[in-house]
DOSE-259993 format. One record per atom (N, C-alpha, C, O, CB): residue in one letter; x, z, y. Coordinates in steps of 0.02 Angstrom, whole numbers, plus 32768, in hexadecimal, padded with zeros to 4 digits. Last residue first. Glycine has a CB too. Example, Ala and Ser with C-alpha at 12.3 -4.5 7.8 and 13.67 -1.06 7.14 Angstrom:
S828281627F90;S82AC81657FCB;S8285818A8002;S829E81928039;S82C0811E7FE2;A829481867EE4;A826781867F1F;A829481867F5B;A82C881A77F5A;A823581C47F20;
END
This chain:
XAF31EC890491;XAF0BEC810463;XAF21EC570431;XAEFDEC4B0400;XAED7EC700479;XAFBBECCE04D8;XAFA7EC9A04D6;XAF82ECA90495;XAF9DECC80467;XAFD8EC6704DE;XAFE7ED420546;XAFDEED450517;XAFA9ED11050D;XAF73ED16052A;XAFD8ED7E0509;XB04AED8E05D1;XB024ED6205B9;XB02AED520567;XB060ED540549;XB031ED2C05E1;XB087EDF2064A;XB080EDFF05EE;XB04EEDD105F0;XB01DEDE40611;XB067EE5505C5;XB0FCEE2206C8;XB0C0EDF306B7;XB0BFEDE00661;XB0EDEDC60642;XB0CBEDA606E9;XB108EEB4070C;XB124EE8D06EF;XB0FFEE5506DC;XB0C6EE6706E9;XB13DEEA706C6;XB10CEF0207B1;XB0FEEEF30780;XB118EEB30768;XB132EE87078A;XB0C7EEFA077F;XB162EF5D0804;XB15FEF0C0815;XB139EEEF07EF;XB136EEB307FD;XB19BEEE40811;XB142F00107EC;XB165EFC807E7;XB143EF9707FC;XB107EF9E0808;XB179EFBB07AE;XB10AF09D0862;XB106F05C082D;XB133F029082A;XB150F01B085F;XB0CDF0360836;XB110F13B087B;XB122F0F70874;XB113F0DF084D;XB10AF0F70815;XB151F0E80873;XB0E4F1CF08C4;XB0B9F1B708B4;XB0D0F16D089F;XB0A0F14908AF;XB08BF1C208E2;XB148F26408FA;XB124F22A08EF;XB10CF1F008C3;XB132F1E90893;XB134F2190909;XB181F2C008D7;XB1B3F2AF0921;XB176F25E0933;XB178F2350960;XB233F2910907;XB164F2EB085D;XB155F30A08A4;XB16BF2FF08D6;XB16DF3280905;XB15DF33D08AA;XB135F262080A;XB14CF28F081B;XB147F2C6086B;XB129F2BB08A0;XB17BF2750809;XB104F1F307B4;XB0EEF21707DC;XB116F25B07D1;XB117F27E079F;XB0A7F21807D6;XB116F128078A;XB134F17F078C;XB114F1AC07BB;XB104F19207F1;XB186F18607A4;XB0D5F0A7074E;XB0D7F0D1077D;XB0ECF122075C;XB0DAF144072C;XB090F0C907A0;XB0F2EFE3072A;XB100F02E070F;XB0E5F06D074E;XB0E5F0540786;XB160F0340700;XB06BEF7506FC;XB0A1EF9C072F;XB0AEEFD30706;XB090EFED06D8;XB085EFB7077E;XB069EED806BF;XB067EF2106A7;XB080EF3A06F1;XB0A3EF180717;XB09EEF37065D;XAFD4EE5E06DE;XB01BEE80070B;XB024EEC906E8;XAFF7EEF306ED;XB009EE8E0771;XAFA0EE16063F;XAF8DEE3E0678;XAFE1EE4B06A7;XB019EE40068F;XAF62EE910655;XAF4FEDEA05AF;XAF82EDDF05E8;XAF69EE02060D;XAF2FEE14060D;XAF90EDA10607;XAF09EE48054D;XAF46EE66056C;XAF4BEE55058A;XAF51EE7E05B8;XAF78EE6B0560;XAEA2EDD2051C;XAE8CEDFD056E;XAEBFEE3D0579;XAEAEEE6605A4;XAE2DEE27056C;XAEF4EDAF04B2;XAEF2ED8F0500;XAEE4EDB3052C;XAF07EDBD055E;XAEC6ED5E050E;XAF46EE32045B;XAF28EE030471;XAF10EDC804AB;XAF3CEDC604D6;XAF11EE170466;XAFDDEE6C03F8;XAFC9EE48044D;XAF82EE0E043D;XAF85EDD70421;XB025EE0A0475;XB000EEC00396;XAFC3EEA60383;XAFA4EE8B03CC;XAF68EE9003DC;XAF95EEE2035A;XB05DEF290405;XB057EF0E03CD;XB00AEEF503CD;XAFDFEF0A03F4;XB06DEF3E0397;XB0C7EF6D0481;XB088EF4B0478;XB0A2EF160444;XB0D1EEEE0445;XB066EF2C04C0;XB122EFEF04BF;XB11AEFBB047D;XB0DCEFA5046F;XB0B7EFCB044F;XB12EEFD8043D;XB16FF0230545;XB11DF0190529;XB12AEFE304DC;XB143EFAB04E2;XB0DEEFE10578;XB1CEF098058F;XB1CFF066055D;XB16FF0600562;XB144F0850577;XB1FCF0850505;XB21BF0D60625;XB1F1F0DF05EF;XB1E3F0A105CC;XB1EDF06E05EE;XB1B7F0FE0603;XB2AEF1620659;XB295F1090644;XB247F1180603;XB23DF14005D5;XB2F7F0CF0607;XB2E3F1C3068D;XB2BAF1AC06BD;XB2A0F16506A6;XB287F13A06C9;XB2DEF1AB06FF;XB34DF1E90634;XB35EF1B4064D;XB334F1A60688;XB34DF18606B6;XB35DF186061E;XB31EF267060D;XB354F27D062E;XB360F2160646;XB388F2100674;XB39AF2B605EF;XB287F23F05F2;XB2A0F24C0624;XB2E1F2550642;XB2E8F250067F;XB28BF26A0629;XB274F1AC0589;XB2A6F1E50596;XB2B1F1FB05ED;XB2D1F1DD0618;XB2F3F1C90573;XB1EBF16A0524;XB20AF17C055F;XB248F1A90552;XB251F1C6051D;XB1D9F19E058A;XB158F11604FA;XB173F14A04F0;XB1B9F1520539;XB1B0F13F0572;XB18AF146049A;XB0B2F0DB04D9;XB0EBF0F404EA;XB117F11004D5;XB110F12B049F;XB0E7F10B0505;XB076F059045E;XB09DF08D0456;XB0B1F09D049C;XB0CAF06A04B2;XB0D4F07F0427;XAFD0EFF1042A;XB00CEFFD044D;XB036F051045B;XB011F0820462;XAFF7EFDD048E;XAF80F00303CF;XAFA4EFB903CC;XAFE0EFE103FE;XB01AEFE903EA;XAF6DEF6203F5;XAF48F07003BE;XAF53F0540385;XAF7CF01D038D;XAF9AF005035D;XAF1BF0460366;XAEF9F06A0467;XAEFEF08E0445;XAF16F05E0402;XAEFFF0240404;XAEC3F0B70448;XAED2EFF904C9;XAF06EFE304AA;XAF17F0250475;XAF47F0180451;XAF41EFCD04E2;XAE54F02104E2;XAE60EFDA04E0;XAE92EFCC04BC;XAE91EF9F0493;XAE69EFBD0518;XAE5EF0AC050D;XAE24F08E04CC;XAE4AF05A04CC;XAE77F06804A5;XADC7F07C04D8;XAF09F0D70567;XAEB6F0B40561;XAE89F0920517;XAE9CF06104F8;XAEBBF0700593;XAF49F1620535;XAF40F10D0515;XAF03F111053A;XAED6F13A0535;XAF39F0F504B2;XAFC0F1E5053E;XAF84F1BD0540;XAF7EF18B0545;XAFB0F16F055C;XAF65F1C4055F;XB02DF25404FB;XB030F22F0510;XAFD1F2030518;XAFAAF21004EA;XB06DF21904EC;XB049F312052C;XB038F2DA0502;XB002F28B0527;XAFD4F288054F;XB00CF30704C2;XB0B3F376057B;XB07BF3510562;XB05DF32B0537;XB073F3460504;XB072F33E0577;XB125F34005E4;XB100F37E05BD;XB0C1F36C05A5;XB09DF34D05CB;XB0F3F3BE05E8;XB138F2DD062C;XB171F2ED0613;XB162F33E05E9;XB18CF36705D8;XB1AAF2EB0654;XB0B9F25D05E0;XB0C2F2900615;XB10CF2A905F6;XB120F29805BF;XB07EF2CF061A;XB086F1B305D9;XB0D3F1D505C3;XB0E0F21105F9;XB100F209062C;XB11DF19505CA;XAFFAF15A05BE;XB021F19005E9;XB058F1B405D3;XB045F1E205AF;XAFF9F1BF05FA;XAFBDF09E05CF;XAFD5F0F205AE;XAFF2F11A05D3;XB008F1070609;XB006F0F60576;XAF63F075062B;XAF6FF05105E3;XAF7EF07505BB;XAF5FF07B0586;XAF9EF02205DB;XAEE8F04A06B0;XAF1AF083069A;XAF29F06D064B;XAEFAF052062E;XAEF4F0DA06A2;XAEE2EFB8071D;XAEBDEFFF06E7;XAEEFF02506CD;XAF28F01606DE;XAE90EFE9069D;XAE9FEF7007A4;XAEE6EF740793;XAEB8EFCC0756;XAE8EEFF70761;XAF37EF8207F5;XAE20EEF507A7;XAE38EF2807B2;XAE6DEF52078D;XAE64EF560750;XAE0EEF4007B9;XAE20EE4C0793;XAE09EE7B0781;XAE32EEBD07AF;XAE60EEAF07D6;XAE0DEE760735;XAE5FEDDE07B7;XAE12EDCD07CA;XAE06EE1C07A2;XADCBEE1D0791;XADE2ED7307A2;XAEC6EDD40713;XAEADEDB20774;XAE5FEDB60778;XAE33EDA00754;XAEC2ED480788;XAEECEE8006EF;XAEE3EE2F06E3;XAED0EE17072D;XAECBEE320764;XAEA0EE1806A5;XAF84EEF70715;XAF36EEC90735;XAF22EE81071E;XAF3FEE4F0733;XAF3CEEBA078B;XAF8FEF9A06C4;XAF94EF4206BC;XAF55EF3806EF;XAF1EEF5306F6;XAF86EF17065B;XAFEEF01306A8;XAFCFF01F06C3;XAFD2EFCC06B3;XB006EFB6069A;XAFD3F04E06FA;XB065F0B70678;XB069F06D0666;XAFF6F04A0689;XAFC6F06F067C;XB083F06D05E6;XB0B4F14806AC;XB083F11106A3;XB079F0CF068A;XB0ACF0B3069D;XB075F10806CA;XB0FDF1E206B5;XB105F18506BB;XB0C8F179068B;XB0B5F1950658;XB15FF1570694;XB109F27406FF;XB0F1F24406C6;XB101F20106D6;XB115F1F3070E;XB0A6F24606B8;XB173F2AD073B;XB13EF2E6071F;XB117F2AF06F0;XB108F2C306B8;XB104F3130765;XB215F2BE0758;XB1D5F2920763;XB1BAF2C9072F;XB1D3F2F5070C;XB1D3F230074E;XB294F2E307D7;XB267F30A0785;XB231F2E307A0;XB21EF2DE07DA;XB252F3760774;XB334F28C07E9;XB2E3F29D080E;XB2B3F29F07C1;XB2ADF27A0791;XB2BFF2480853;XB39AF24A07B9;XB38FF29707BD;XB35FF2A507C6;XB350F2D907AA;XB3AAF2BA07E3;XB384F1B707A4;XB376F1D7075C;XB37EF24B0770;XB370F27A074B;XB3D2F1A80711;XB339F15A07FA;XB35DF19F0804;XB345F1B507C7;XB30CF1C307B5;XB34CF1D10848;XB30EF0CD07D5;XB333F0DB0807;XB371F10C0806;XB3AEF103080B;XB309F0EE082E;XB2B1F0CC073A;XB2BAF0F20786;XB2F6F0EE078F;XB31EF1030765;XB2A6F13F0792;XB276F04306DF;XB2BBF08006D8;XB2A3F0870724;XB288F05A0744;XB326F06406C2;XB218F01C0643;XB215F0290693;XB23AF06B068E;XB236F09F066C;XB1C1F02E06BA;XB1EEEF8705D1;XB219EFB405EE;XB20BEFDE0629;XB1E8EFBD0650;XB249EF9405F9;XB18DEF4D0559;XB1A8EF4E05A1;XB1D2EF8105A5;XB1D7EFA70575;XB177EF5505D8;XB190EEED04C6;XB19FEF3104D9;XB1B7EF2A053E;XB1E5EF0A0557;XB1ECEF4F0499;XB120EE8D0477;XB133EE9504A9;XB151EEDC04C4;XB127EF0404D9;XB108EE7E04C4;XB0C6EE2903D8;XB0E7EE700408;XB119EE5F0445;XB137EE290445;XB11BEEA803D2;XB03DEDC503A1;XB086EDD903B9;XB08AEE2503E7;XB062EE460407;XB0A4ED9603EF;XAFC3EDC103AE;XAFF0EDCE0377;XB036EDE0038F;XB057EE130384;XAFF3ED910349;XAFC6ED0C0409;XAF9FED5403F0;XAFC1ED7303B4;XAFD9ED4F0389;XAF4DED4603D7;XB085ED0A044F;XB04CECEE0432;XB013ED230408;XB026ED5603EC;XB069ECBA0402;XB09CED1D04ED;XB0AFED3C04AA;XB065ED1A048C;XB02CED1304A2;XB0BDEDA104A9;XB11FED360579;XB0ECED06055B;XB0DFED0F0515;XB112ED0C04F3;XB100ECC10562;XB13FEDAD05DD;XB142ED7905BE;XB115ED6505AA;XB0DEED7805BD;XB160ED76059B;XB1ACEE6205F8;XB16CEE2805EB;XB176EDF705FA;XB1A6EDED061E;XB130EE2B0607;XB21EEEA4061B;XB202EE9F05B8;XB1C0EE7805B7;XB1A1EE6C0583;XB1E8EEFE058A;XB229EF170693;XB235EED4065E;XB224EEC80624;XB21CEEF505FB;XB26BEEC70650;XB223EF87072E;XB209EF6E06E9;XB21FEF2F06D3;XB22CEF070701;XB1C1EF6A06E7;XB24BEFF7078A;XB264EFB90775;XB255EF9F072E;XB27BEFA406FF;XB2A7EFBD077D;XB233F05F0806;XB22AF03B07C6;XB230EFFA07CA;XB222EFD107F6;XB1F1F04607A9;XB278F0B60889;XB271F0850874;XB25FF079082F;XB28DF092080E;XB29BF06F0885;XB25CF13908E9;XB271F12208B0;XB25CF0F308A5;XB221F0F008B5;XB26CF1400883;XB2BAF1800981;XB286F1530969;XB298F13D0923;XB2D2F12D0916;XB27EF1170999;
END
């Protein structure tokens, strides 16, 4: 079973940046992509960016220009750098890995961003 483990959220004023974190468990187990994914309250959980281990990387419209993945598989860890943080960012980040043994998510992290 793999575990994520995400950190790097908080409280950030508009403008401000925020880098999360998210490390796997089992750095042997071949992941095929990591995710980065947010739920504001009262909304539905959305997709943010995509860090495939082939490929190229994807942004939701929303945060395209403001925010960065990136990653190392031989670690199983992925980064997000969120810049130019607005309010309707706050949200629960999760991280998620997909691989062939399955389908995980982190604990998510909590990213607030004050007007």
């Amino acid at each position: 079973q793999v575990q994520l483990v995400e950190s790097g959220g908080g409280l950030v004023q508009a403008g401000g940046s925020l880098r999360l974190s998210c490390a796997a468990s089992e750095r042997s187990i071949r992941i095929n992509v990591m995710n980065w994914y947010r739920q504001a309250p009262g909304k539905q959980r959305e997709f943010v960016a995509s860090f495939p281990s082939s490929g190229t990387t994807m942004y939701a419209d929303s945060v395209k220009g403001r925010f960065t993945i990136s990653g190392d598989y031989a670690q199983n860890t992925v980064w997000l750098q969120m810049n130019s943080l607005k309010p309707e960012d706050t949200a629960v980040y999760y991280c998620n890995a997909i691989s062939y043994t399955g389908n995980y998510w982190g604990q998510g992290t909590q990213v607030t961003v004050s007007s």
